[in-house]
Every structure is written in C-alpha cells, then in structure tokens.
Backbone as ProteinMPNN parsed JSONL, in Angstrom:
{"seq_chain_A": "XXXXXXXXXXXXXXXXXXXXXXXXXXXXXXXXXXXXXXXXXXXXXXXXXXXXXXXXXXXXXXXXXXXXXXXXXXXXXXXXXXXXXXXXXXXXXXXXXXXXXXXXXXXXXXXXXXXXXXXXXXXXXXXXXXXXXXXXXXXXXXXXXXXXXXXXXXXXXX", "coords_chain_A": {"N_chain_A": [[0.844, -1.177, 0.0], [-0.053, 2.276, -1.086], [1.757, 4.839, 0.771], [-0.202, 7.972, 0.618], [0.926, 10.55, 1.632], [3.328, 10.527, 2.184], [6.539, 11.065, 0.167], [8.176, 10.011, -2.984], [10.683, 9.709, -1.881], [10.425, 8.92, 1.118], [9.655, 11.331, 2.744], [7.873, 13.316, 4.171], [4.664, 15.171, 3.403], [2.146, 17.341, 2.135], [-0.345, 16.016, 0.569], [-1.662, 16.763, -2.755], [-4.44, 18.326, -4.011], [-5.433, 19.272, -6.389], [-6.184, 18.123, -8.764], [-8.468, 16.705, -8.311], [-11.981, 16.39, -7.798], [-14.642, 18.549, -6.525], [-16.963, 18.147, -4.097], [-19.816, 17.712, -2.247], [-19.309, 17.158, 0.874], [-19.794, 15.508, 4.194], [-18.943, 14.988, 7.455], [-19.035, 12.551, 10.686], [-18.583, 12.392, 13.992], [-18.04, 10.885, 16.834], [-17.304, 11.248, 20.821], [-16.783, 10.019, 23.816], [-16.929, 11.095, 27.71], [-16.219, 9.917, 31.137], [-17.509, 9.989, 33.991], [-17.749, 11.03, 37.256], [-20.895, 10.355, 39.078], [-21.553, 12.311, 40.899], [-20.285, 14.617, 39.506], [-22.024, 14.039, 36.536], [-24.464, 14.984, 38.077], [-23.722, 18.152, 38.84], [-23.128, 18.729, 36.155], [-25.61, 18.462, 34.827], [-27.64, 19.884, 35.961], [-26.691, 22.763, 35.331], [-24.626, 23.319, 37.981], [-21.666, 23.441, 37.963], [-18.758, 25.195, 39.392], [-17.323, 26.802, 37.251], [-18.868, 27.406, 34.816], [-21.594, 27.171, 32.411], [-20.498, 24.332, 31.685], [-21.475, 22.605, 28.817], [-22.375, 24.308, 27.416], [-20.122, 26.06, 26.56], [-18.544, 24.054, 25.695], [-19.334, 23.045, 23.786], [-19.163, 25.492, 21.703], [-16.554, 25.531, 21.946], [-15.646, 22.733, 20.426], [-16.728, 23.26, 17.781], [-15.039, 25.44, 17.414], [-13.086, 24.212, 17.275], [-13.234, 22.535, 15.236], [-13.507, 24.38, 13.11], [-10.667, 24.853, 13.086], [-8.894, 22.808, 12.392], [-6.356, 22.541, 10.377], [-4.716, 23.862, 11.306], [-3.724, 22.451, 13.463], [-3.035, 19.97, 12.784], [-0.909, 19.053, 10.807], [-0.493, 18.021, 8.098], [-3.03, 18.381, 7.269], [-5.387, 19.694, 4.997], [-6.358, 23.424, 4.666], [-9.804, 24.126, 4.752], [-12.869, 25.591, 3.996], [-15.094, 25.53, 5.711], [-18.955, 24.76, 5.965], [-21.013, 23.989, 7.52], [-20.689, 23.449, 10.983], [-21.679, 21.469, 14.106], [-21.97, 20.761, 17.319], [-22.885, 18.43, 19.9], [-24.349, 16.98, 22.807], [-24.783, 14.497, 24.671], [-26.492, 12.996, 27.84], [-25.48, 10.283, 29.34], [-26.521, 9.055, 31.992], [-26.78, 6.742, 33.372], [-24.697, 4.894, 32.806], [-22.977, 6.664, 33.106], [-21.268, 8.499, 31.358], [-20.648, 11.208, 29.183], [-21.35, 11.973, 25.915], [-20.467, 12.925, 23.349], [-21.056, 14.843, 20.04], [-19.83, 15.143, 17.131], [-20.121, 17.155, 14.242], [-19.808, 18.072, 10.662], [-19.305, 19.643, 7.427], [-18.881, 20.552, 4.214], [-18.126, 21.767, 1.061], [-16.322, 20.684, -1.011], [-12.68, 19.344, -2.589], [-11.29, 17.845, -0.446], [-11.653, 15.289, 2.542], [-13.548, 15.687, 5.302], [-13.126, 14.52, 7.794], [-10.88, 14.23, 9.991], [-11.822, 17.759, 10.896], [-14.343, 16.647, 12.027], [-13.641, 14.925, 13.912], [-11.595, 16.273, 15.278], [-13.057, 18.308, 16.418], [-14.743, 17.214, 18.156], [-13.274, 15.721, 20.158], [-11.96, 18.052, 21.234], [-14.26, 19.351, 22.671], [-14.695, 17.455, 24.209], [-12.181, 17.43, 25.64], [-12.669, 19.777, 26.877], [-14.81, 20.125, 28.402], [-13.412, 18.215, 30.256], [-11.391, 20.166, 31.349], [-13.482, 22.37, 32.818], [-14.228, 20.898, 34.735], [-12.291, 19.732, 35.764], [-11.466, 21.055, 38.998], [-13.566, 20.184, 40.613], [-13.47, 17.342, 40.064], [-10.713, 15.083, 38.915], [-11.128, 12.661, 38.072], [-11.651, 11.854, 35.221], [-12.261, 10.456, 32.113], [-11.372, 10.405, 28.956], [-12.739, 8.662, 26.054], [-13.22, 6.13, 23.618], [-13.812, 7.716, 20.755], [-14.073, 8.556, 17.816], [-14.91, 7.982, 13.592], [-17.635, 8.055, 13.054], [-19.26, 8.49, 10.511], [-18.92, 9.386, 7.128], [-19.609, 10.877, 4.069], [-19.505, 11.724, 0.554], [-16.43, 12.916, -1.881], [-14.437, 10.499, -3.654], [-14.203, 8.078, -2.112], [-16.2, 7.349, -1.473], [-19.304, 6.731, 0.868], [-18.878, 5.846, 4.075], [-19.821, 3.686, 6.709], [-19.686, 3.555, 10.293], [-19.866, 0.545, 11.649], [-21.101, 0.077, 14.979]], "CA_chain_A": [[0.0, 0.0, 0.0], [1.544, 3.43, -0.94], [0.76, 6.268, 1.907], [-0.006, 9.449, -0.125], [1.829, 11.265, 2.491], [4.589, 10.353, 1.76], [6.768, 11.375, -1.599], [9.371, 8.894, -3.123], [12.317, 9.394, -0.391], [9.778, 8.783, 2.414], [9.485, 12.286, 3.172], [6.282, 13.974, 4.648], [4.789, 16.052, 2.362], [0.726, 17.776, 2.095], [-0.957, 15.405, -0.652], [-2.027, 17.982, -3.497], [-5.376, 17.839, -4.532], [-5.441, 20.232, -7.235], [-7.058, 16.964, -9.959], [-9.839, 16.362, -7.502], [-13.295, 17.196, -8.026], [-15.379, 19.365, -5.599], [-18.025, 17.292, -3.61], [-20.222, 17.952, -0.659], [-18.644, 16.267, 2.234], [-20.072, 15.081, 5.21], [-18.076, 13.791, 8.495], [-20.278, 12.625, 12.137], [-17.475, 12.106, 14.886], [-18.308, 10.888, 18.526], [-16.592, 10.41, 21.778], [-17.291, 10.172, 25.336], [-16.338, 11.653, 28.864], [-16.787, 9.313, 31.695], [-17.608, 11.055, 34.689], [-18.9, 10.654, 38.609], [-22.026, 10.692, 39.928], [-21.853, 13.563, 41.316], [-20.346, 15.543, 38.524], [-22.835, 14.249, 35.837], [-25.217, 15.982, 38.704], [-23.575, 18.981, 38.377], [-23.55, 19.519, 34.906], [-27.125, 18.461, 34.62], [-27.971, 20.861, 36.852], [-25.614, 24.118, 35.377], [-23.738, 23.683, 38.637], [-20.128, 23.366, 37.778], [-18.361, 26.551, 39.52], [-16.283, 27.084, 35.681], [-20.004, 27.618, 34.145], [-22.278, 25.988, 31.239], [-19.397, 23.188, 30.702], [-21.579, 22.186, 27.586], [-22.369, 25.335, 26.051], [-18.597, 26.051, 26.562], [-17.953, 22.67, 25.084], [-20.411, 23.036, 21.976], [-18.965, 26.636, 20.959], [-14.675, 24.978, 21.559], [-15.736, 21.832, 19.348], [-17.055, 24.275, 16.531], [-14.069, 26.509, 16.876], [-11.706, 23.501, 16.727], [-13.101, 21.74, 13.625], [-12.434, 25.021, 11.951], [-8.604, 25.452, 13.123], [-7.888, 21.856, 12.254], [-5.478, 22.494, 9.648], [-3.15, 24.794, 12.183], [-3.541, 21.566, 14.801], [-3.047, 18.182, 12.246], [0.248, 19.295, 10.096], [-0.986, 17.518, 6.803], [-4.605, 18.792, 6.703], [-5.859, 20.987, 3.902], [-7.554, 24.285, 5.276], [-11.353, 24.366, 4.707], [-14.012, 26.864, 4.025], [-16.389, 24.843, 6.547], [-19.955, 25.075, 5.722], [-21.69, 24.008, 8.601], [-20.152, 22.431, 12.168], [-22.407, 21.338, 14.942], [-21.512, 19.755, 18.461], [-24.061, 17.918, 20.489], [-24.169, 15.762, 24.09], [-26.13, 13.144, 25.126], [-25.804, 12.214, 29.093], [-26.177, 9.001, 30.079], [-25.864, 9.08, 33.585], [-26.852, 5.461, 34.321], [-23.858, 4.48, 32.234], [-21.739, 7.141, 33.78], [-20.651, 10.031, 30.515], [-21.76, 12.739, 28.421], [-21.426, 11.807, 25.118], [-20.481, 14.058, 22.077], [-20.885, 13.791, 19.06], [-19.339, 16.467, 15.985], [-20.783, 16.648, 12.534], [-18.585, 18.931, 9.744], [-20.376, 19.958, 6.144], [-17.927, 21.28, 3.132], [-18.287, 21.204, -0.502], [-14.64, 20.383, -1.4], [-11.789, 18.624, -2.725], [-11.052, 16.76, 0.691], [-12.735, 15.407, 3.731], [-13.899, 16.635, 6.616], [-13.313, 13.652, 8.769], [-10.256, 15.402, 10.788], [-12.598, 18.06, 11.178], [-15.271, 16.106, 13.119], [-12.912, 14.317, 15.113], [-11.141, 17.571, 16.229], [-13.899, 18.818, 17.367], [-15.279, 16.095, 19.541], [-12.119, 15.719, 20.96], [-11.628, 19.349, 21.708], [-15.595, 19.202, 23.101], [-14.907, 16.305, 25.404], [-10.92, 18.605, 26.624], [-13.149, 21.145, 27.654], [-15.503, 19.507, 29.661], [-12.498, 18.195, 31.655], [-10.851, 21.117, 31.265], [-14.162, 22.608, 33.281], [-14.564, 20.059, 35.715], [-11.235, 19.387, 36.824], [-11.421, 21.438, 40.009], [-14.025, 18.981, 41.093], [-12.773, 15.804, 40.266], [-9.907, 15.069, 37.786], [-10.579, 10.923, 38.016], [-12.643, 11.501, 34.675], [-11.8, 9.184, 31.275], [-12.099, 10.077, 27.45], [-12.32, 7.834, 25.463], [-14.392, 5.633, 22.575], [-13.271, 8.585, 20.137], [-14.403, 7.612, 16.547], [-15.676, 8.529, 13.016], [-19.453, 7.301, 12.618], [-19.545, 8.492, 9.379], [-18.236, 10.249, 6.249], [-20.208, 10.782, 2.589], [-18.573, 12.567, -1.024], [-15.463, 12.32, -2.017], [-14.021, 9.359, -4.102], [-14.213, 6.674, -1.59], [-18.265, 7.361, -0.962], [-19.824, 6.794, 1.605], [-18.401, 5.259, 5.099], [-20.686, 4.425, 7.742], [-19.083, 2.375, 11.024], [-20.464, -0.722, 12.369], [-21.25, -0.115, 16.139]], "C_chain_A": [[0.888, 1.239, 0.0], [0.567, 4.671, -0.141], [0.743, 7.533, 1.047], [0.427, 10.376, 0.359], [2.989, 11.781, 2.354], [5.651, 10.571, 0.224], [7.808, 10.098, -1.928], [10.522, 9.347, -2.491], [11.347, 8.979, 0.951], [9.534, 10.073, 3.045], [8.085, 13.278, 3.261], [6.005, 15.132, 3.575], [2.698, 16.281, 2.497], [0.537, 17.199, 0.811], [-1.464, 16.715, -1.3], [-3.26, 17.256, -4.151], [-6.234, 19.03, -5.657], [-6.34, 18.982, -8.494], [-8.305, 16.686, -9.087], [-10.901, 17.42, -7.992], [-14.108, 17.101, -6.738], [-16.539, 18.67, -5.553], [-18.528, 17.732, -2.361], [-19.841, 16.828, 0.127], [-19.16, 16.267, 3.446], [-19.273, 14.044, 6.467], [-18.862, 13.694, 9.613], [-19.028, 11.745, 12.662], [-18.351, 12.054, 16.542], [-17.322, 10.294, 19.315], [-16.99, 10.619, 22.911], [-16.248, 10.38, 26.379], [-16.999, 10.593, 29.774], [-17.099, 9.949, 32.965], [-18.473, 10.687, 36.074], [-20.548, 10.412, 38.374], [-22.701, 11.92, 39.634], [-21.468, 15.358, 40.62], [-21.205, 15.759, 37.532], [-24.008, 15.04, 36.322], [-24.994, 17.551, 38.557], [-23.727, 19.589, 36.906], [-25.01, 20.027, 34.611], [-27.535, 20.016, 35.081], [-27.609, 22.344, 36.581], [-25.31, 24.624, 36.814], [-22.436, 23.598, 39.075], [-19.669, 24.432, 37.856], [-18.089, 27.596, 37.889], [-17.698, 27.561, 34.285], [-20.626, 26.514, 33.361], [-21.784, 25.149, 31.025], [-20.568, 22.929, 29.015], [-21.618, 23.055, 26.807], [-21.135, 25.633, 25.781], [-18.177, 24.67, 25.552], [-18.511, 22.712, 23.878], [-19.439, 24.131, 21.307], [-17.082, 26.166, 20.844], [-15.179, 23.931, 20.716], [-16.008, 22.823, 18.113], [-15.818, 24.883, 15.952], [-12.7, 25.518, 16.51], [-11.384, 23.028, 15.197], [-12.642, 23.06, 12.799], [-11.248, 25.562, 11.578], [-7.782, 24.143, 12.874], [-7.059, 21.667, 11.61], [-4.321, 23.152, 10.355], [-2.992, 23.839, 12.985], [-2.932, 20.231, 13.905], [-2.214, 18.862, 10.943], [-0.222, 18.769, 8.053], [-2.122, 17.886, 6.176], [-4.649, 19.928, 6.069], [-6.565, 22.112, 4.962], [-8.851, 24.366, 4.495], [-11.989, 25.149, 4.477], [-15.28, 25.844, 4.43], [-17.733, 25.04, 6.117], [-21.273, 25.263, 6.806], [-20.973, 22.995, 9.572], [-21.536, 22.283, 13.222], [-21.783, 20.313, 16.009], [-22.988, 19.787, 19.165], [-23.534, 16.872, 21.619], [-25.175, 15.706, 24.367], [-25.432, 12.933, 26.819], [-26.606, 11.302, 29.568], [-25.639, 8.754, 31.261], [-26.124, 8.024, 34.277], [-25.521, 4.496, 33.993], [-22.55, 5.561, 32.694], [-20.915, 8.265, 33.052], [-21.616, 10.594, 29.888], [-20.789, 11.724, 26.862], [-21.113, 12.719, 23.914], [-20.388, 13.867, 21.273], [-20.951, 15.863, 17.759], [-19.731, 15.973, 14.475], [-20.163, 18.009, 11.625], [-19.401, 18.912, 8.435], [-19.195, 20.97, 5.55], [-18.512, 20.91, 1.801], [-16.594, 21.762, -1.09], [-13.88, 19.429, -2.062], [-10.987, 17.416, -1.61], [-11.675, 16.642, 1.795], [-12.36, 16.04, 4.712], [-13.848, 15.889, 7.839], [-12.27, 13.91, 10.19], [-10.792, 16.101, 11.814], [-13.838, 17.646, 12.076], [-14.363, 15.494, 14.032], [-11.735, 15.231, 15.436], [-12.198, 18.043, 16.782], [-14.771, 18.266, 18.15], [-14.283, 15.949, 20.517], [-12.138, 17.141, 21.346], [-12.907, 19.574, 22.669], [-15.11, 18.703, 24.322], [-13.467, 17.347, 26.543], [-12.02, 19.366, 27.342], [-14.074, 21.232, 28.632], [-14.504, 19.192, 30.703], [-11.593, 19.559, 32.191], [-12.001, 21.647, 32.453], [-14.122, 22.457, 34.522], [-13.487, 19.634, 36.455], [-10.916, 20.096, 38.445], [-12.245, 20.859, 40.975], [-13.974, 17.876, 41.377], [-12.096, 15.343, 39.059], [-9.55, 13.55, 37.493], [-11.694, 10.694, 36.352], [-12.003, 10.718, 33.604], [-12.454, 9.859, 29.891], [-11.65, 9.256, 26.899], [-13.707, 7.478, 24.256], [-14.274, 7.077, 21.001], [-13.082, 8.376, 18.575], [-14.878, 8.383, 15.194], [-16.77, 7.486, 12.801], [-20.369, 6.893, 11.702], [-19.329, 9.39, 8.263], [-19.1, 9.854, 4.961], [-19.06, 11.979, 1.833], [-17.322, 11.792, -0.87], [-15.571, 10.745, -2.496], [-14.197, 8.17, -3.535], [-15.625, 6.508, -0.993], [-18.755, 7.65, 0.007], [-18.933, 5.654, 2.775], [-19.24, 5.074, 6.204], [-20.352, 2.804, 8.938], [-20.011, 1.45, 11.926], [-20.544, -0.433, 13.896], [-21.783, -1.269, 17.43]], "O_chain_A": [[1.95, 1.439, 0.591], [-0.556, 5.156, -0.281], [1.825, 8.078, 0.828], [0.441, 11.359, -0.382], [3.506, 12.898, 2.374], [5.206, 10.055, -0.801], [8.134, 9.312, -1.038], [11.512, 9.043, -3.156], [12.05, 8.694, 1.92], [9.09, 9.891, 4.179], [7.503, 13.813, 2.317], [6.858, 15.832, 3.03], [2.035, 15.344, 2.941], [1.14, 17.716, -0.129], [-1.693, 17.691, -0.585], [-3.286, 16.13, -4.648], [-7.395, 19.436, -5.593], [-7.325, 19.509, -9.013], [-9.26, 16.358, -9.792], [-10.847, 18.59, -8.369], [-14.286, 16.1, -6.043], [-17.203, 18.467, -6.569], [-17.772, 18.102, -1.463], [-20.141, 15.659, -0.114], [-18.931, 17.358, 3.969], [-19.08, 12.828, 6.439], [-19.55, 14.699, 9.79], [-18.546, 10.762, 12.099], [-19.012, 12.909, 17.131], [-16.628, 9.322, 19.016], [-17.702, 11.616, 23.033], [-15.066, 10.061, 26.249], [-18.14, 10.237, 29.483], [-16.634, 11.068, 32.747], [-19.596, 10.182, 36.05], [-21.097, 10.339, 37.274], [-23.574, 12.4, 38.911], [-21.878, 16.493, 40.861], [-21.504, 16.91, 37.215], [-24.644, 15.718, 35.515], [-25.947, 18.24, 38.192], [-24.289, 20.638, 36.588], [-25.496, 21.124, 34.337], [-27.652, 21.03, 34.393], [-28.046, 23.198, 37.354], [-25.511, 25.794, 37.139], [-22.065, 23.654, 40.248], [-19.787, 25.127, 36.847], [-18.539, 28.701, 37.588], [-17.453, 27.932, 33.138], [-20.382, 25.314, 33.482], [-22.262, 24.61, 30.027], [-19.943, 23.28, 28.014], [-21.132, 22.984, 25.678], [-20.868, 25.492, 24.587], [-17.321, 24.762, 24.672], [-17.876, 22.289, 22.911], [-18.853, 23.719, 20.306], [-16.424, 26.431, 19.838], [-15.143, 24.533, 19.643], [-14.969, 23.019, 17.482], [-15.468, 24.959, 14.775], [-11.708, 25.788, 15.833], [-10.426, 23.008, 14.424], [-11.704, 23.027, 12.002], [-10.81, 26.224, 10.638], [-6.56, 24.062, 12.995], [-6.535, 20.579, 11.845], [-3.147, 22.996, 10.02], [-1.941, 24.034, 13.596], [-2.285, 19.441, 14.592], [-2.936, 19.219, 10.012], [-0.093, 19.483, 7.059], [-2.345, 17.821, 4.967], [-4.111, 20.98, 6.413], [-7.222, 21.737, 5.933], [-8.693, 24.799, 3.353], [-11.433, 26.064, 5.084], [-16.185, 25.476, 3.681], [-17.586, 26.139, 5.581], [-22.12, 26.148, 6.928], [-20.665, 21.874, 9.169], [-22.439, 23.097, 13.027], [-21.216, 19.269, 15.688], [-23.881, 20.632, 19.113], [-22.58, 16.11, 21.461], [-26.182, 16.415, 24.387], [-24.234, 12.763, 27.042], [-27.757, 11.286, 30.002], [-24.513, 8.325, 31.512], [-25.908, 7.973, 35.487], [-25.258, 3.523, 34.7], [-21.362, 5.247, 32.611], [-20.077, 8.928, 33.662], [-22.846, 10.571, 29.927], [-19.8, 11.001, 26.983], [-22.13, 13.374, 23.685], [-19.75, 12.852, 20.991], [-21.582, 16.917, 17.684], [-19.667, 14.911, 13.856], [-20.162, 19.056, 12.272], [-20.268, 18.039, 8.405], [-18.694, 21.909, 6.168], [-19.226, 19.938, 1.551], [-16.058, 22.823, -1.408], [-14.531, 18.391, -2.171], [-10.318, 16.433, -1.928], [-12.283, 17.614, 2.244], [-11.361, 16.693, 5.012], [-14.362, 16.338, 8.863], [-12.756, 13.811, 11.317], [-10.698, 15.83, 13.011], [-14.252, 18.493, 12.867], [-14.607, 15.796, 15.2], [-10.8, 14.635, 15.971], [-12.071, 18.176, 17.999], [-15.556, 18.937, 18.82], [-14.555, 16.075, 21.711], [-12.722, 17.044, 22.425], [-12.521, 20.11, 23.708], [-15.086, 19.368, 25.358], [-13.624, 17.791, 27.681], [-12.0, 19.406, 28.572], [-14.194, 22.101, 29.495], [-14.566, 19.686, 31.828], [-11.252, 19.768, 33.356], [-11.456, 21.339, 33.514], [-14.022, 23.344, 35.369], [-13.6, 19.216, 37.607], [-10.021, 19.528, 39.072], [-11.873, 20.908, 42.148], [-14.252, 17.317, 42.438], [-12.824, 15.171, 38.081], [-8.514, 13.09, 37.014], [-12.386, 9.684, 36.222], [-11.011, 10.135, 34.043], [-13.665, 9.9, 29.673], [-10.474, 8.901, 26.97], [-14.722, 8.141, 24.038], [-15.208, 6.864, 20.227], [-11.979, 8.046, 18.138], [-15.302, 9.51, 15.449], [-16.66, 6.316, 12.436], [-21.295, 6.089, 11.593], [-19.686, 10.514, 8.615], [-19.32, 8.662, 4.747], [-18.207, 12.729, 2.308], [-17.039, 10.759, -0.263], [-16.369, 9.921, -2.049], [-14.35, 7.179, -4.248], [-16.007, 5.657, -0.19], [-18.789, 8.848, 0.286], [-18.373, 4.675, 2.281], [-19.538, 6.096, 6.823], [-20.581, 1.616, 8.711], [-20.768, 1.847, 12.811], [-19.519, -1.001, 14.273], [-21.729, -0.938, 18.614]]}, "name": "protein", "num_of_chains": 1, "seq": "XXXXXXXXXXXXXXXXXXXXXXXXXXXXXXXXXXXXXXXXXXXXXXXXXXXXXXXXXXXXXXXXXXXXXXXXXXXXXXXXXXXXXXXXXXXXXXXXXXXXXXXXXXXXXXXXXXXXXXXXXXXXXXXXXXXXXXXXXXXXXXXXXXXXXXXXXXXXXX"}
C-alpha cells in the first residue's frame, strides 16, 4: 500500500489535490467523557463553579473543527460550511457523550474536522470540571460516518 503522504524518499509532504473534483462532504465524529455521579449531577444541573461546561464545550468543538489544519500538520484548510456539536448524558452508564458533525463542498474530507472537534468538546468539559474531580476518562473517540469524495460513503459498524 503506498501512503499518499509520503513522496518517493519517504518524506512527509501535504498530498495535493489540485485533480480532484469538488463534492459535498459530510463527516459525524463521537466520543465520550466518563464522569462521577456527582459531577454528571452537576452539569445536569448548570452547577459546575467554571459555568455551562456544555455550552462552553459546543462553541470549543465548533471553533476547533475550523482550526484543524493549524492543529493536524498535513490537513488541507477548509471553508467549513456548517459544524455542529451535540451531548447526550447518560448518567446510568456514567458520561456525556459528544458527538461532531462537519459539512464542506470540497476537494477533501472533513473527517479530521469532526474528530477535532469532539475531541476538543470532550478537553473542555475536563478542562471545566477538573477542580471537582480530575478521576474523569475520554475515550471511545471515533468517526461514525463520512459521505462525497471518491471513496463514498463510510458508515461504522457499532
């Protein structure tokens, strides 16, 4: 298999996608925070000293997917179309849930893009909450699903 990364010496290099044709792109990225008790109480509740943790966490996922080309060395920059972050808490199971969805009409995906900004989502919740209790856990950190572009449609088995 040849990494398109890579040029003939092995040397890192930004794939050029100047022959590609412009497609609407779709990426849906989730990961989860695991989290007390008594913190998922707090959030619930908007009583985490540090404020809203989610609205805080919705508006940093947004702002990450669209700086992921200054964070992931290889990634094209974007003209984003639409981002959205979203949490689910399942508090009998113990996290919050997030889940990032990315929208371009481009030459490359957007899958990066959703999974920077779930990840950056879920940081900022701990980021939040750590003055409470810093025994929390991300993890499960995934893409869900990707459409356009050449290789179609992707959609992962759960």
């Amino acid at each position: 298999m040849k990494l398109s990364h890579l040029n003939e010496q092995g040397d890192a290099r930004m794939v050029s996608i100047d022959e590609k044709k412009a497609t609407k792109r779709v990426a849906l990225a989730k990961g989860k925070i695991y989290l007390s008790p008594e913190l998922l109480n707090l959030i619930t509740n908007h009583k985490v000293p540090k404020g809203d943790v989610l609205s805080v966490g919705r508006i940093a996922g947004i702002m990450a997917a669209k700086e992921t080309s200054h964070l992931i060395p290889m990634c094209h920059p974007l003209l984003i179309e639409g981002s959205s972050v979203t949490f689910e808490i399942i508090k009998d199971k113990g996290y919050v849930e997030a889940t990032c969805e990315v929208k371009v009409s481009g030459k490359t995906g957007v899958e990066m893009e959703a999974l920077t900004g779930v990840t950056v989502a879920l940081l900022v919740i701990y980021d939040m909450c750590k003055a409470v209790d810093k025994n929390m856990l991300i993890g499960d950190v995934r893409l869900i699903k990707k459409t356009g572009g050449k290789s179609g449609v992707y959609e992962r088995e759960e």
